[in-house]
C-alpha angles and dihedrals in degrees: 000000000000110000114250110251121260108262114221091225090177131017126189123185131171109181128137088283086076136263122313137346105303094059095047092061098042088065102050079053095054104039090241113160114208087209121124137169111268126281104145103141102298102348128109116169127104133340133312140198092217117170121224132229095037102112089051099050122092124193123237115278102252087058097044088106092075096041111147135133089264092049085047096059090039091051087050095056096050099053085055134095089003094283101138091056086049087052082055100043089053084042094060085051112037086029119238103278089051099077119071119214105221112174142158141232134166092196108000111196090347089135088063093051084056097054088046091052091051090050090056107142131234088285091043091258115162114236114284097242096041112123117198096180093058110045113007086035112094097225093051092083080061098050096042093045096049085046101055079052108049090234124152104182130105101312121188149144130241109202101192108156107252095343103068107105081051103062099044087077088057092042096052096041083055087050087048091050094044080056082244088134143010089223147342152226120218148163129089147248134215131168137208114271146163092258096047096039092045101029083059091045087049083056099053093238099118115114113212090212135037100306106253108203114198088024128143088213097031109143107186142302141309115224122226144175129228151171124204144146137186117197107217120210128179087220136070143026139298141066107338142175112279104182133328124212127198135180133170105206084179086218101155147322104273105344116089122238095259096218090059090215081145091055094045090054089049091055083039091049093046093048091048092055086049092051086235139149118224084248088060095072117082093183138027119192109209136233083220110156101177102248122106107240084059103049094043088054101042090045079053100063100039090058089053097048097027116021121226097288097081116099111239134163129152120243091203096104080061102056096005122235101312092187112210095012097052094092091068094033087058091034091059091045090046080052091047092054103048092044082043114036100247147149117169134221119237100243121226086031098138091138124017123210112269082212104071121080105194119091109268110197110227101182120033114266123227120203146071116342116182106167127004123191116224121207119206110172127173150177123307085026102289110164132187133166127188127203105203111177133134119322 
């Protein structure tokens, strides 16, 4: 008999867009991009989805010991939309070491190993409070996380390039079914820092204005940061995870293969997880970065997989590219539209690329959504698509 699909019973999300769900939602509604010109410490170019209230908030005092920027937007995130006291209400009836913790991360704390490195001392000495394994090291999102929670089950962190949050969906649904856990939460966090913002300039990625995906004239990303988290149940109603697809096609180190046959395994893969057909799906929210190696490939492979008829747009001119956070960040607003009848209008879209043969929303759509694919795609190749639709 098919296992019934996880059901995401509370979902939790801080991005530029604002904190929490609501205000999520209110601007996709509105149209609001979160997107602002750079003004992270010393850096300037580009744009940037940069949340507020980060360098203000403190963690608890038992957790100060993994205080970093990352941890920060992670803690935020979890004090918002109730979904903490959800976390505690499935804890008094899974017990505690019956929920796994699966998260991702592309670069965890990195930005407090930077400052370290920058207060080294006369003989090069770190600072002496300085902690490595709990905030630079890649399991310490996990730990922290666990931690804030009061969980005690199999706690790690998948570190998969851009598609990390992504795939710990994949990963923990895998945990539940081994019998592993009773239940999991998952999602991701990462945080603007010097390596990210400059690493992505060296590159030539940077767009000097909003990043525009799907655009004629689109010139590269914005990079943004994020928290958010999803608790998956067997049991309940709501919008759940149908299936989930992942493929690694090793291309290359940081282009895309451009005829996207590694993405189009990965929606194969996640339909055929959610024993779905491509005319099931009434959404996709792209992976959609804004340069133009992405989006061709990406347009490729949902024309192999879709056609052109299925409705598709990126949300990332709205939060920015929040790296390995931006599989939770899409998966929420997937959730969002379904529960909300939404599908949402690339911003900055004033022409789109003649190029490009799926069908790119323009204006937001209002009406029933029943199941919606998220694309998450990284470096090296690294692929991972999500259905999320009713339980």
């Amino acid at each position: 008999m098919p296992r019934r699909p996880l059901v995401l019973s509370a979902t939790t999300l801080v991005s530029a867009m604002g904190h929490g769900r609501a205000a999520t939602l209110a601007a996709l509604r509105d149209r609001r991009s979160g997107l602002r010109p750079c003004d992270f410490l010393d850096l300037t170019e580009g744009y940037i989805g940069r949340v507020d209230g980060v360098e203000a908030h403190r963690l608890p005092a038992a957790l100060a010991r993994f205080d970093c920027r990352t941890h920060r937007l992670a803690d935020l995130a979890l004090r918002a939309d109730g979904f903490a006291e959800a976390v505690a209400r499935a804890r008094a009836r899974h017990g505690a070491g019956r929920i796994a913790v699966v998260v991702g991360t592309s670069t965890s704390g990195v930005l407090a190993a930077e400052e370290a490195c920058r207060a080294r001392d006369a003989e090069g000495r770190l600072p002496a409070g300085f902690r490595y394994d709990e905030t630079h090291d890649m399991a310490a999102l996990a730990r922290f996380t666990a931690a804030a929670l009061g969980l005690e089950g199999p706690a790690f962190v998948v570190s998969t390039a851009c598609a990390s949050a992504a795939r710990a969906f994949a990963d923990a649904e895998r945990l539940i079914a081994a019998g592993l856990a009773d239940a999991a939460v998952v999602g991701g966090a990462d945080s603007l820092c010097r390596m990210t913002l400059r690493g992505f300039a060296a590159l030539e990625l940077i767009s000097s204005t909003q990043c525009r995906p799907g655009a004629a004239d689109r010139a590269g990303l914005s990079i943004g940061e994020a928290a958010g988290f999803a608790l998956l149940e067997p049991d309940g109603e709501g919008v759940a995870l149908l299936g989930a697809g992942a493929s690694s096609d090793g291309y290359h180190m940081s282009a895309p293969r451009p005829d996207g046959a590694g993405a189009a395994a990965a929606m194969r893969a996640a339909l055929d997880a959610a024993r779905l057909g491509p005319e099931a799906i009434d959404y996709i929210n792209l992976h959609g970065t804004g340069t133009k190696a992405n989006d061709a490939m990406e347009d490729a492979a949902v024309l192999t997989v879709f056609g052109a008829a299925t409705p598709c747009s990126s949300t990332k001119a709205w939060s920015g590219h929040t790296l390995g956070a931006a599989g939770i960040v899409e998966a929420v607003i997937a959730e969002l539209c379904i529960r909300h009848g939404l599908r949402p209008g690339a911003l900055f879209l004033d022409a789109p690329d003649p190029a490009l043969g799926a069908r790119l929303l323009v204006a937001n759509e209002v009406g029933t959504v029943r199941r919606v694919m998220s694309n998450s795609f990284g470096f090296g190749g690294i692929n991972c698509s999500l259905v999320l639709g009713a339980a």
